[in-house]
MILO-847712 format. One record per residue (C-alpha): residue number from 1; chain; z, x, y. Coordinates in steps of 0.02 Angstrom, whole numbers, always signed. Layout:
# residues N
NUM A Z X Y
...
# end
This chain:
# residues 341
1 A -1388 -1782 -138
2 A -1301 -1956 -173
3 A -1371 -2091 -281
4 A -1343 -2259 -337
5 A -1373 -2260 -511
6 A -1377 -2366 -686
7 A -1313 -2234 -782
8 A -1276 -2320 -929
9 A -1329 -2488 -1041
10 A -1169 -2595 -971
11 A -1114 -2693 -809
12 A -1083 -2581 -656
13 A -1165 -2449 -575
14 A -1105 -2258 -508
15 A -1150 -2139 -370
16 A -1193 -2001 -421
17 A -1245 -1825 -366
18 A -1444 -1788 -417
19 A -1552 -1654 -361
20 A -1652 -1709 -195
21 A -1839 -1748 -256
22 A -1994 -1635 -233
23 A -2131 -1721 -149
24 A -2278 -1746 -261
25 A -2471 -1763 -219
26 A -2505 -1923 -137
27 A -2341 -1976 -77
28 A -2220 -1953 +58
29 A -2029 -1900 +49
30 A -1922 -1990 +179
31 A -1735 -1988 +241
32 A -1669 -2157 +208
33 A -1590 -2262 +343
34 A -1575 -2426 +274
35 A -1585 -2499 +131
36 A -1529 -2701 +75
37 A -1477 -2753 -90
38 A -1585 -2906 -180
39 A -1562 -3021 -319
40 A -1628 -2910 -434
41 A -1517 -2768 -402
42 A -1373 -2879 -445
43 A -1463 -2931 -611
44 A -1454 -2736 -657
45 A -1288 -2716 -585
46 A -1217 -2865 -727
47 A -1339 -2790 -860
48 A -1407 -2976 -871
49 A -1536 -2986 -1054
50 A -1677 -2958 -924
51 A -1601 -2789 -856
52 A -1545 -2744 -1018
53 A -1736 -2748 -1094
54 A -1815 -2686 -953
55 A -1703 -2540 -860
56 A -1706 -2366 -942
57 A -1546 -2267 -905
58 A -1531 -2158 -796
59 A -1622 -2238 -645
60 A -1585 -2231 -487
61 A -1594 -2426 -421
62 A -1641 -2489 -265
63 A -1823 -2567 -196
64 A -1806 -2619 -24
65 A -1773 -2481 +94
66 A -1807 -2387 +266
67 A -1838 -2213 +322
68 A -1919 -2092 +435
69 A -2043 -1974 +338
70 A -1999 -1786 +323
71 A -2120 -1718 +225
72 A -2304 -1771 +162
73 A -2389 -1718 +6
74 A -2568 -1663 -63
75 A -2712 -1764 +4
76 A -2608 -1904 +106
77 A -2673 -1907 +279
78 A -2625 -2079 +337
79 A -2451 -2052 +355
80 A -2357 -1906 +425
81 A -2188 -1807 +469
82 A -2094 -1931 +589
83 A -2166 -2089 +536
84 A -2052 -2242 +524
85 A -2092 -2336 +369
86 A -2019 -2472 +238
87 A -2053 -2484 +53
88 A -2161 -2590 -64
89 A -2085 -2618 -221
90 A -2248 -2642 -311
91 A -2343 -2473 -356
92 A -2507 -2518 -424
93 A -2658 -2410 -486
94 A -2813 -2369 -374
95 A -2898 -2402 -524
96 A -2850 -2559 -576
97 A -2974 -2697 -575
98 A -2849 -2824 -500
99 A -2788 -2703 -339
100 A -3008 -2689 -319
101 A -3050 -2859 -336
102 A -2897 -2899 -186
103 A -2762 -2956 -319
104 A -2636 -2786 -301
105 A -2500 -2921 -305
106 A -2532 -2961 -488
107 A -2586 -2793 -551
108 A -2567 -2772 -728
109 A -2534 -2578 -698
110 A -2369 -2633 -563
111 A -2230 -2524 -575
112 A -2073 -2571 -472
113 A -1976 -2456 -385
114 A -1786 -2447 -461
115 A -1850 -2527 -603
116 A -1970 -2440 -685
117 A -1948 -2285 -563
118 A -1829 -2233 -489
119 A -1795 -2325 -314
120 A -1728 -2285 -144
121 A -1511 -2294 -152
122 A -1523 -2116 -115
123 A -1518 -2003 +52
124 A -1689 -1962 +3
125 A -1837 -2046 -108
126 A -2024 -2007 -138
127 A -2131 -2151 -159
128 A -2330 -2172 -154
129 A -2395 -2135 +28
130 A -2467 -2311 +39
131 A -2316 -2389 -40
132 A -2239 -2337 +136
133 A -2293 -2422 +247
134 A -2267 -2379 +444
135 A -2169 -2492 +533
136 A -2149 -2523 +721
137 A -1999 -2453 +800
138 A -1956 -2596 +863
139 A -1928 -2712 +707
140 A -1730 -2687 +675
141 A -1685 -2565 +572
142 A -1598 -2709 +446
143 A -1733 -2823 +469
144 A -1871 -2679 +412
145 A -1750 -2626 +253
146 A -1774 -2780 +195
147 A -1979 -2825 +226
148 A -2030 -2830 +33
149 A -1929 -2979 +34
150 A -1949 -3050 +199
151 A -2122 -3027 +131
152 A -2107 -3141 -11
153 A -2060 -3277 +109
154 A -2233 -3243 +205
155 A -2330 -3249 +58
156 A -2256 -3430 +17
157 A -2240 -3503 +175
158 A -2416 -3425 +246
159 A -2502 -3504 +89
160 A -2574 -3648 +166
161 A -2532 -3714 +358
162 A -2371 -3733 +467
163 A -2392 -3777 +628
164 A -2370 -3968 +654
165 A -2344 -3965 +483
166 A -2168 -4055 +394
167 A -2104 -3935 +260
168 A -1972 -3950 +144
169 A -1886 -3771 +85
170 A -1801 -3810 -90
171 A -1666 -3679 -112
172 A -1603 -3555 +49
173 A -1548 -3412 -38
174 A -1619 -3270 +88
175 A -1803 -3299 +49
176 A -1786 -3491 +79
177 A -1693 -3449 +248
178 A -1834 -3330 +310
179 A -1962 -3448 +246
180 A -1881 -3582 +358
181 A -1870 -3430 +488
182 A -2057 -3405 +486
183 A -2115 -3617 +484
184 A -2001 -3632 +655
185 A -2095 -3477 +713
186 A -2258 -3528 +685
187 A -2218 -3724 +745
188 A -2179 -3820 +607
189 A -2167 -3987 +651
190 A -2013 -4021 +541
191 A -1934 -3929 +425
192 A -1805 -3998 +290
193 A -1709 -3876 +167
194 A -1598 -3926 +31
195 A -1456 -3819 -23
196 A -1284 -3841 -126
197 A -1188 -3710 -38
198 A -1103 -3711 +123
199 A -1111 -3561 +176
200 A -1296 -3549 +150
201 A -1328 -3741 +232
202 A -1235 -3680 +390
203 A -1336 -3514 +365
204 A -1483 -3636 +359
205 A -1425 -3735 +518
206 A -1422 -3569 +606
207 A -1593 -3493 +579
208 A -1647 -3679 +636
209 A -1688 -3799 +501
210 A -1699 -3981 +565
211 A -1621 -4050 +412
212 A -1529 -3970 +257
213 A -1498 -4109 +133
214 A -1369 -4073 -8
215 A -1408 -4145 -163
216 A -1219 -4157 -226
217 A -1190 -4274 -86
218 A -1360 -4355 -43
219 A -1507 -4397 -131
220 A -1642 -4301 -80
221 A -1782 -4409 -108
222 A -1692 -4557 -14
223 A -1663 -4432 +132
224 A -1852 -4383 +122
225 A -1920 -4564 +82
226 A -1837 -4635 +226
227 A -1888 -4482 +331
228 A -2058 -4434 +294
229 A -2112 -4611 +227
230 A -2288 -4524 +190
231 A -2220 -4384 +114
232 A -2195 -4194 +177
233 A -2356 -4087 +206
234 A -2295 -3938 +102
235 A -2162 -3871 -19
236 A -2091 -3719 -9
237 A -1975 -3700 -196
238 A -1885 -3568 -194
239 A -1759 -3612 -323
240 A -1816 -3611 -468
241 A -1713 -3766 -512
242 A -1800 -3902 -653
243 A -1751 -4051 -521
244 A -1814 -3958 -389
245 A -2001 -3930 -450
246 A -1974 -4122 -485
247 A -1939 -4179 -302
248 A -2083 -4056 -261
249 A -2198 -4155 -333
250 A -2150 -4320 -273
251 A -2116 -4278 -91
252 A -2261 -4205 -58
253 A -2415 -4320 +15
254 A -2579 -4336 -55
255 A -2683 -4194 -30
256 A -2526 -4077 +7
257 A -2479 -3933 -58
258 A -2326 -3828 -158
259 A -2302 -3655 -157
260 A -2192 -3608 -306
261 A -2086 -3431 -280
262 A -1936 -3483 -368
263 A -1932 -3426 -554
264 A -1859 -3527 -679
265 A -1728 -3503 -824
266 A -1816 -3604 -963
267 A -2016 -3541 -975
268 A -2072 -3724 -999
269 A -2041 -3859 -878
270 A -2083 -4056 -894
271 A -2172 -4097 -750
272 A -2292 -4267 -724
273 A -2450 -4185 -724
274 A -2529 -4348 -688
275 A -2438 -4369 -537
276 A -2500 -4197 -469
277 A -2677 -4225 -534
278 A -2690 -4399 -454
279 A -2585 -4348 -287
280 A -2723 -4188 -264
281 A -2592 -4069 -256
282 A -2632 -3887 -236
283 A -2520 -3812 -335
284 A -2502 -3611 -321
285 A -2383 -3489 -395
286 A -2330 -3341 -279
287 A -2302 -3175 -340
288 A -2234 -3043 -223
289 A -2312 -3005 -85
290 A -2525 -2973 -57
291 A -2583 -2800 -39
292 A -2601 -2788 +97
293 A -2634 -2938 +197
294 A -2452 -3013 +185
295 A -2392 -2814 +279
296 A -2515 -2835 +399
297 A -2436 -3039 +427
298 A -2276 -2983 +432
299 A -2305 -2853 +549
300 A -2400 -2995 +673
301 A -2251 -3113 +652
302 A -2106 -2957 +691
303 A -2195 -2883 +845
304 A -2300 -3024 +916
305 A -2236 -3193 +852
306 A -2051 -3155 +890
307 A -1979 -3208 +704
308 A -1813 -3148 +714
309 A -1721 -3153 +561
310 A -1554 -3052 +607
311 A -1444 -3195 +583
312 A -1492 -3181 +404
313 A -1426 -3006 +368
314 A -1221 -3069 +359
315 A -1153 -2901 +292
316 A -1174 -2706 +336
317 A -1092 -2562 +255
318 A -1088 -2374 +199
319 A -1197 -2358 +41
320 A -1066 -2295 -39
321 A -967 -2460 -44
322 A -1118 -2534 -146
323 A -966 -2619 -288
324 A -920 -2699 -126
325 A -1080 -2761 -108
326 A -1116 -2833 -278
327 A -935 -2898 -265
328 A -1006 -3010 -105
329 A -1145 -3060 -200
330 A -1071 -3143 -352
331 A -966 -3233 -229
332 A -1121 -3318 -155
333 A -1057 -3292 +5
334 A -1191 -3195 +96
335 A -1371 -3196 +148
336 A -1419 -3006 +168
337 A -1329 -2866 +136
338 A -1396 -2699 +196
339 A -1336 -2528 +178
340 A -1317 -2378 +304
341 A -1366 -2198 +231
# end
């Protein structure tokens, strides 16, 4: 079969032919469909110092995906031939005291698929049975290739309340823009984004964000001061951006709360802890996405809640344009882009 692989330590990445894997005890072996590239991908692709100390070549890459089951192995009986099911990236132990104690998200035995493993940029994968997990038929094939990260924008936004609530998104790369899918879904009273890039504000504007402030051209806490005199309810920071965990902290009211997905450059940030101390912030980091409450969420908000996050997905192509892909991607110029196998 055809893969998308790291075959080497350097930029770039090849399709290659592989054998087609042998299902193994406990997991399932499914036909891809779909399959969307992340942030992540990209950092292997460019061989960033992160990729470069973490990827082992040869790996087949690739951790949000879509297929139909074709074959089950020994001792799974929740899943079967003909089942329609997306990927978790996170494969975690039984065993392990954090997935027992209800913190799989942060499992100190997690193993991510085309990381550690290989992933799903193939015609066929094998991955845990309950690392598949079934999808209705009607979620969109695009929008279910790409549900581990829609589901790191549930985790974030569905941290603390939305509706009537005034958020502010900081950063709409595509987990900002379905997090500001999701607070319109579930009746946000307001919701404010900031973004430098065009493409993405207008992306932003689209999915229905009241008000995307630019920081090159406005200063957000003026907008937000003059707008929310009280302050917003909730911060969503998805950017990972020093000045951004900043205006977190200041626009948000007494007693609100941020919810901090983006991941930042420099370990150690300068923040006014007495601000957030005095303020009675809640203050929570998000990893990934909860095992399994944030699946069982997202499935609520794609069949019954009506989040529709199509607009997001900009791009579609053959798998086997994949340079074409990554080319789009350093560009900046696109929100998801998902593959057909």
């Amino acid at each position: 079969m055809k893969a998308v692989a790291k075959t080497q330590p350097a930029a770039g990445v090849e399709i290659i032919d592989v054998e087609e894997p042998s299902i193994r005890p406990g997991c399932v072996k499914l036909r891809l469909e779909r399959a969307s590239v992340c942030g992540t991908d990209l950092h292997i692709y460019q061989w960033d110092p992160w990729a470069a100390g973490r990827i082992k070549p040869p790996r087949i890459i690739g951790h949000e995906f879509c297929g139909t089951i074709t074959e089950v192995g020994e001792g799974v009986t929740d899943r079967k031939v003909g089942d329609f099911v997306s990927s978790e990236s996170h494969i975690v132990a039984l065993d392990d005291p954090d997935y027992i104690r209800g913190d799989g998200h942060i499992a100190k035995s997690t193993q991510i698929l085309g990381v550690d493993v290989d992933g799903g940029f193939a015609e066929f994968a094998v991955i845990p049975a309950m690392n598949a997990r079934l999808t209705d038929a009607s979620v969109p094939r695009g929008v279910a290739s790409m549900q581990d990260a829609l589901g790191n924008a549930v985790h974030t936004a569905m941290d603390g309340p939305i509706e009537g609530q005034t958020i502010l998104i900081s950063g709409l790369g595509p987990i900002g823009l379905f997090a500001g899918a999701i607070c319109k879904c579930l009746g946000a009273k307001k919701v404010y984004g900031t973004e430098v890039s065009p493409y993405r504000i207008e992306l932003g504007e689209q999915i229905g964000i009241d008000r995307v402030i630019n920081p090159t051209k406005e200063d957000p806490m003026e907008v937000l001061g003059r707008e929310e005199p009280g302050g917003v309810d909730g911060v969503l920071e998805m950017s990972g951006h020093p000045s951004s965990l900043k205006l977190a902290i200041e626009a948000t009211r007494p007693g609100g709360r941020i919810s901090q997905l983006g991941v930042f450059k420099e370990n150690h940030q300068a923040i006014d802890m007495n601000q957030l101390i005095f303020k009675g912030l809640r203050f929570q980091g998000i990893v990934g996405r909860r095992l399994w409450e944030t699946w069982d969420q997202m499935h609520w908000l794609l069949t019954e809640k009506g989040l529709d996050v199509t607009p997001i997905v900009t791009h579609e192509m053959p798998f086997t344009e994949i340079e074409k892909a990554f080319g789009i991607l350093e560009q900046g110029e696109a929100g998801k882009i998902v593959l057909t196998f």
